[in-house]
C-alpha positions as CSV (number, residue, x, y, z in Angstrom):
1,X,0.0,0.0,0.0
2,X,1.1,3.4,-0.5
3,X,0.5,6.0,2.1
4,X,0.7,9.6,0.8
5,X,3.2,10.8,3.5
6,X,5.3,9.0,2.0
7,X,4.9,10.4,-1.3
8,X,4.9,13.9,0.0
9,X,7.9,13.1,2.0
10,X,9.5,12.1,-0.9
11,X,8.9,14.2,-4.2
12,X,9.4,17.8,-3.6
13,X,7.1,19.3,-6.3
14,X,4.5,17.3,-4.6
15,X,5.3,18.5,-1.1
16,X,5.4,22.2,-2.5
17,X,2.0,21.8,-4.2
18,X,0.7,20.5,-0.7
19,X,2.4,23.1,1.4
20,X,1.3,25.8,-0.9
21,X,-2.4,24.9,0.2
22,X,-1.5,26.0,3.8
23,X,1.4,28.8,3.6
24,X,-0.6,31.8,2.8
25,X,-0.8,31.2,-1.2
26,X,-3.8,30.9,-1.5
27,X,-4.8,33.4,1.3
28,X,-8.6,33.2,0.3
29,X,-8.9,29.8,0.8
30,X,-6.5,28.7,3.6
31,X,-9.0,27.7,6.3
32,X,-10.8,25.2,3.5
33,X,-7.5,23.8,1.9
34,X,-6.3,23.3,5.3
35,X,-8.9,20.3,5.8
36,X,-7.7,18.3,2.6
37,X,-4.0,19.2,3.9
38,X,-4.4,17.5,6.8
39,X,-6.8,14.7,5.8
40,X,-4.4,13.7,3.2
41,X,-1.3,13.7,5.4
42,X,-2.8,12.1,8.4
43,X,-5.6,9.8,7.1
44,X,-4.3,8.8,3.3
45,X,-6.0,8.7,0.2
46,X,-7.4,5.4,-0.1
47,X,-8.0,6.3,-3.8
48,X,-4.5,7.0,-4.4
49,X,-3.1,5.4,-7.8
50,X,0.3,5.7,-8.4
């Protein structure tokens, strides 16, 4: 199984994309992008496909 931590642990341009949901980027929508942040670091994506 892969778990997306991993992944975003792992590719850079991934972990950029993801931390660019929650630095201030996207300063509208922080506080909605923060849920699918954490969700996908903590809980996984059990539809990921690599």
């Amino acid at each position: 199984m892969i778990y997306f931590i991993d992944v975003y642990n792992s590719y850079t341009k991934i972990r950029r994309v993801m931390d660019d949901l929650i630095n201030g980027k996207y300063h509208n929508y922080r506080n909605k992008f923060r849920n699918i942040y954490e969700n996908l670091l903590t809980y996984n994506d059990e539809f990921f496909i690599e």
